[in-house]
C-alpha positions as CSV (number, residue, x, y, z in Angstrom):
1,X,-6.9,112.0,20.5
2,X,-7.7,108.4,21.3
3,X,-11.2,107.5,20.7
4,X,-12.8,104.5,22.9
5,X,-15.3,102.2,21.7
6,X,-17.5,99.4,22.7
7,X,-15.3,96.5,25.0
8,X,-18.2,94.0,25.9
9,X,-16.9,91.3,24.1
10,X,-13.3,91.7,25.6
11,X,-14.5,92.0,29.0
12,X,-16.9,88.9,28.8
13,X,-13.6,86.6,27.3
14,X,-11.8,87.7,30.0
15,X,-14.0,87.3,32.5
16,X,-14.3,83.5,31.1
17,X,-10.8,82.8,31.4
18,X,-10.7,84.1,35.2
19,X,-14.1,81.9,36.0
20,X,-12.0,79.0,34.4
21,X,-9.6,79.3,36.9
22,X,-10.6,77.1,39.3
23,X,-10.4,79.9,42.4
24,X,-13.6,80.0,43.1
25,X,-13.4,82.7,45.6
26,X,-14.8,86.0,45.1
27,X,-12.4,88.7,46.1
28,X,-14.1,92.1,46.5
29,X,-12.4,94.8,44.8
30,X,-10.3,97.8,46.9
31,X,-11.9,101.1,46.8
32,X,-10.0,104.5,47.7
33,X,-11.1,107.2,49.5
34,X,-14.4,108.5,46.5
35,X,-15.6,105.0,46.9
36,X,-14.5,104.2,43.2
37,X,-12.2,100.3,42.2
38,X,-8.5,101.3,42.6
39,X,-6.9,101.3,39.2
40,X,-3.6,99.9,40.3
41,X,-2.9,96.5,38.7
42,X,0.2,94.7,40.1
43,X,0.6,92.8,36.2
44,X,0.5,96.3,35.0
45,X,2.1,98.3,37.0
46,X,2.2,102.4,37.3
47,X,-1.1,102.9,34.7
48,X,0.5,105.3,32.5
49,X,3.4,103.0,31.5
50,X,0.9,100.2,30.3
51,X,-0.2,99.5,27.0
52,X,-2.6,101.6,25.1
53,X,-4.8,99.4,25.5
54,X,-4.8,98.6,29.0
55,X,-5.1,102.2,29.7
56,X,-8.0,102.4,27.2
57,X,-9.8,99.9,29.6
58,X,-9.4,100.8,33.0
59,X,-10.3,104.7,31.3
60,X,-13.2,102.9,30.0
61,X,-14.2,101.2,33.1
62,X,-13.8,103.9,35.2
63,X,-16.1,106.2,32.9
64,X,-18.5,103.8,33.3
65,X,-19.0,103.5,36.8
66,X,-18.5,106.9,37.9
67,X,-20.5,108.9,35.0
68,X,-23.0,105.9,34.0
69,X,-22.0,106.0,30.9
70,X,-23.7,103.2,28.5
71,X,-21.0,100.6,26.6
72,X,-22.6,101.1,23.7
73,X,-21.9,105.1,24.2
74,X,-19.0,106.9,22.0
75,X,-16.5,109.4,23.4
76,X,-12.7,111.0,23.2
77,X,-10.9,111.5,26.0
78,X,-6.7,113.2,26.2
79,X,-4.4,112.2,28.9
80,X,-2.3,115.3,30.0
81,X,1.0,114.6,32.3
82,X,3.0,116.3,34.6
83,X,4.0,116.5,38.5
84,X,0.8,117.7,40.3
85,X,1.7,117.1,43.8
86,X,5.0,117.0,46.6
87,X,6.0,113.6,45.5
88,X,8.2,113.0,42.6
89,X,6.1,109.9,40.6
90,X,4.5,112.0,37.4
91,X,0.4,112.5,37.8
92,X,-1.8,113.4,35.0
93,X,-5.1,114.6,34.2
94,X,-7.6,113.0,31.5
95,X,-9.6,115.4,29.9
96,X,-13.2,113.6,28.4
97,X,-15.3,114.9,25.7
98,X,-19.2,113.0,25.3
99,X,-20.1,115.2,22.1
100,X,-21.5,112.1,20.6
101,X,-23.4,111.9,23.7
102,X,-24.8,115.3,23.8
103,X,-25.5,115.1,19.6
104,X,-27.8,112.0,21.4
105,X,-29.8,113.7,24.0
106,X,-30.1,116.8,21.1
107,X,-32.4,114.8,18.9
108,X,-34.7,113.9,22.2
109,X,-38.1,115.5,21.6
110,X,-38.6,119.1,23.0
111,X,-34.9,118.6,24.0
112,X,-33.9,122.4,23.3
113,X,-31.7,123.1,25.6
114,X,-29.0,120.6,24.5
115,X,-28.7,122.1,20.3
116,X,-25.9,122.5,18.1
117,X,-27.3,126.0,18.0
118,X,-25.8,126.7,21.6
119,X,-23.0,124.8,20.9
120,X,-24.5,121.4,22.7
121,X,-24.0,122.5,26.1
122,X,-24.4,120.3,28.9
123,X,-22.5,118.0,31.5
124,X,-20.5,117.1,28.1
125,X,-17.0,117.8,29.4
126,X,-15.7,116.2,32.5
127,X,-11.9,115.5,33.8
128,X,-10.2,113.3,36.2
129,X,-7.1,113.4,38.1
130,X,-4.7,110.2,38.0
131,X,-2.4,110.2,41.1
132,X,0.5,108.7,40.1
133,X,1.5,107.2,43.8
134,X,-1.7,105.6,44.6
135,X,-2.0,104.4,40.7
136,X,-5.8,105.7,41.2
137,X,-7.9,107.8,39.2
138,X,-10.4,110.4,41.0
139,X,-14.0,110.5,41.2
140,X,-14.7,113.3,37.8
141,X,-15.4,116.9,37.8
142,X,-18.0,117.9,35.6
143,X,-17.4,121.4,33.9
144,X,-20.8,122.9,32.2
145,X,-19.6,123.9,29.0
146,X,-19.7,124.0,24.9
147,X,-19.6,119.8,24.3
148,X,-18.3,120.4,20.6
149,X,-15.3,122.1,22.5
150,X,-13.1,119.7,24.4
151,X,-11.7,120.9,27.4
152,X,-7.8,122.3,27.4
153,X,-5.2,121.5,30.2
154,X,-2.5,123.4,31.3
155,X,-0.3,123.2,34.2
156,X,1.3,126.3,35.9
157,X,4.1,126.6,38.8
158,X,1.1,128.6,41.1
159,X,0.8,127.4,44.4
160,X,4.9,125.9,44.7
161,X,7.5,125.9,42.7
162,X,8.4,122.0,43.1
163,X,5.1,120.4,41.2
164,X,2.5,122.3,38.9
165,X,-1.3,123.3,39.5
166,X,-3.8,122.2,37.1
167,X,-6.0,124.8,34.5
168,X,-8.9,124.1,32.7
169,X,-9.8,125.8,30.0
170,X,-13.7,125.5,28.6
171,X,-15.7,127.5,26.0
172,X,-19.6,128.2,26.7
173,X,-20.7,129.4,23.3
174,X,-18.3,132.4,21.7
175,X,-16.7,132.5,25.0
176,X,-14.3,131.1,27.0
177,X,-13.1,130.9,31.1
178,X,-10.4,129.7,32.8
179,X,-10.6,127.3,35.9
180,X,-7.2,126.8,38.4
181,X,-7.0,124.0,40.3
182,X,-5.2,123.5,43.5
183,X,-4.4,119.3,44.8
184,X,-6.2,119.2,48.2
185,X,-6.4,115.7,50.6
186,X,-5.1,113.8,46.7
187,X,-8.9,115.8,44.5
188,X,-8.8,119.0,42.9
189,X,-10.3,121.7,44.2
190,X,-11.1,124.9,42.3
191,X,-9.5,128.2,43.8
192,X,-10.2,130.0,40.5
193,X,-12.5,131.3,38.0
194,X,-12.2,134.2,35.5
195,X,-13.3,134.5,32.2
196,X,-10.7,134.4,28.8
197,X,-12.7,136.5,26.6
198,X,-16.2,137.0,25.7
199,X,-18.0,138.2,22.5
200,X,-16.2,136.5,19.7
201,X,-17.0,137.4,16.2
202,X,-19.2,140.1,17.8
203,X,-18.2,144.2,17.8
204,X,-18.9,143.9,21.9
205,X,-15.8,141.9,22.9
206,X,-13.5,141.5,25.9
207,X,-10.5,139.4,26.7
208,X,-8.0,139.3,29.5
209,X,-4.8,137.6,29.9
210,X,-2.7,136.3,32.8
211,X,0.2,136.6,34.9
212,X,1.3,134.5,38.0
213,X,3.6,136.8,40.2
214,X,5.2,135.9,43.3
215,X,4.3,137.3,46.5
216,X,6.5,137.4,49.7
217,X,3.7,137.1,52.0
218,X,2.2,133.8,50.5
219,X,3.6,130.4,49.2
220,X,1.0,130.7,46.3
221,X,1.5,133.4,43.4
222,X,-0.7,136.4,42.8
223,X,-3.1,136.3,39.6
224,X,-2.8,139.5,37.7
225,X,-5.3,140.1,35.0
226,X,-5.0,142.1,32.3
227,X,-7.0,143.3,29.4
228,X,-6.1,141.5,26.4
229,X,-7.1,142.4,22.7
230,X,-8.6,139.8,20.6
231,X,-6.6,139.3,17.3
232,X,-9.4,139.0,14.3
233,X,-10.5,136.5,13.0
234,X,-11.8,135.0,9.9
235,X,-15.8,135.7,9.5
236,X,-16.0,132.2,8.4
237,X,-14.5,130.5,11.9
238,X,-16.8,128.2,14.0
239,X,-17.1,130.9,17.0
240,X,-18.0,127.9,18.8
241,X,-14.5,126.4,18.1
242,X,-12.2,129.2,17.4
243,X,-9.6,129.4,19.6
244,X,-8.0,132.8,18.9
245,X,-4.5,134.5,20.3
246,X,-5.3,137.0,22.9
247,X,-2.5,140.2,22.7
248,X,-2.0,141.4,26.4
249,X,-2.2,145.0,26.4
250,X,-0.3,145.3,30.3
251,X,-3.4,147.1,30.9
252,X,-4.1,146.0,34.6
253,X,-7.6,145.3,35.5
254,X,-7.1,143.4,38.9
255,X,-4.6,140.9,41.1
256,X,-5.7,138.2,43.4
257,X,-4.3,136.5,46.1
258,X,-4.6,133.3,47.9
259,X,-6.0,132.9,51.4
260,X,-4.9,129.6,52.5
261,X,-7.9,129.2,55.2
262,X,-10.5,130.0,52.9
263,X,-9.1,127.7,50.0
264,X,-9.5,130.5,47.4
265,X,-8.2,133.3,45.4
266,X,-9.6,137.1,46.5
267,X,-9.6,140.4,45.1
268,X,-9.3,143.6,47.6
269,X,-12.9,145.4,47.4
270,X,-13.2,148.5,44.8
271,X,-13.5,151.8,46.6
């Protein structure tokens, strides 16, 4: 995982140089369609074959401006690739973690809410998604979750069989849910929610796993859930952290389907 740190003094050299220039002409930036600087750099080309360190930058940049985050704040972000959408230029989504953020705003006086106790939960895990075409990073989604648990990212032939969908995977204390993630008008958009398992380390657990299965009347695939079993676990693992294999018992507890003019996945109504 790649850790970003402070850039001040690189940004201020830089921005020497290009006041050196001798252009004095100020050249507002592009925006896309969030209202955020468009990440596409013709020196640099498609983002995700630049340097590390370029990528770092416009990463850190971006964070910046659309979370107001501080310079002087620490985080960890991952960058997770694959072919989102129709075209055929590879897209990607970058996960970020601000534990050292939340650890912060923890100390803050009557500040009980955000405590290692609860597993520093907050606005502490966000992602955004990088469309390889435009060379442009989204606007983030925030998902309200366990901050000492990054988010995991998946992708999953749902909604077509040509380019994936996005999942996001989050814990909120000993438990964990899964979000799925259709590409509408170049953002994600949720179409899913269910939970992973709940309980852990307790004698009151439940788990579920999942199955994407085709169905003839829709171009997106039916969610089957079924129960799952929860293999054991040490009793000295972090239930906070723990991220434990799930055995699917083929029990079947319900199936979902898409409705394309709603935007979402439903369930038919227990009698």
């Amino acid at each position: 995982m790649k850790c970003l740190y402070l850039l001040t003094l690189l940004f201020l050299f830089t921005a020497c140089n290009n006041n050196d220039s001798g252009n004095k002409k100020e050249n507002k930036p592009n925006t896309d369609i969030f209202g955020n600087t468009l990440t596409n750099n013709k020196a640099h080309g498609y983002l995700l074959d630049s340097s590390d360190f370029f990528i770092n930058q416009i990463i850190h940049q971006h964070l910046q401006h659309s979370l107001n985050i501080q310079e002087i704040e620490a985080y960890s972000f991952e960058i997770y690739e694959d072919y989102v959408n129709k075209d055929s230029i590879k897209d990607a989504v970058i996960a970020i973690n601000l534990l050292p953020l939340a650890k912060k705003e923890s100390q803050k006086p009557n500040n009980t809410r955000v405590s290692p106790q609860l597993g520093y939960m907050g606005p502490y895990n966000a992602f955004f998604y990088f469309d390889g075409k435009s060379n442009t990073l989204s606007t983030p989604i925030t998902v309200f979750s366990s901050a000492v648990s990054p988010l995991k990212v998946s992708f999953e032939n749902i909604s077509a069989m040509n380019f994936k969908d996005i999942i996001i995977d989050f814990r909120i204390r000993n438990s964990s849910f899964k979000e799925i993630y259709f590409i509408s008008k170049n953002f994600p958009k949720r179409v899913f929610q269910w939970k992973n398992y709940d309980g852990l380390g307790t004698s009151n657990t439940e788990a579920y796993c999942f199955e994407y299965v085709t169905n003839e009347n829709s171009k997106a695939k039916n969610i089957r859930i079924s129960e799952g079993v929860i293999e054991q676990i040490s009793s000295q693992a972090d239930l906070f952290t723990n991220d434990p294999e799930l055995i699917n018992t083929h029990k079947q507890v319900k199936e979902f389907f898409y409705l394309e003019p709603e935007g979402k996945y439903f369930t038919q109504k227990e009698n």
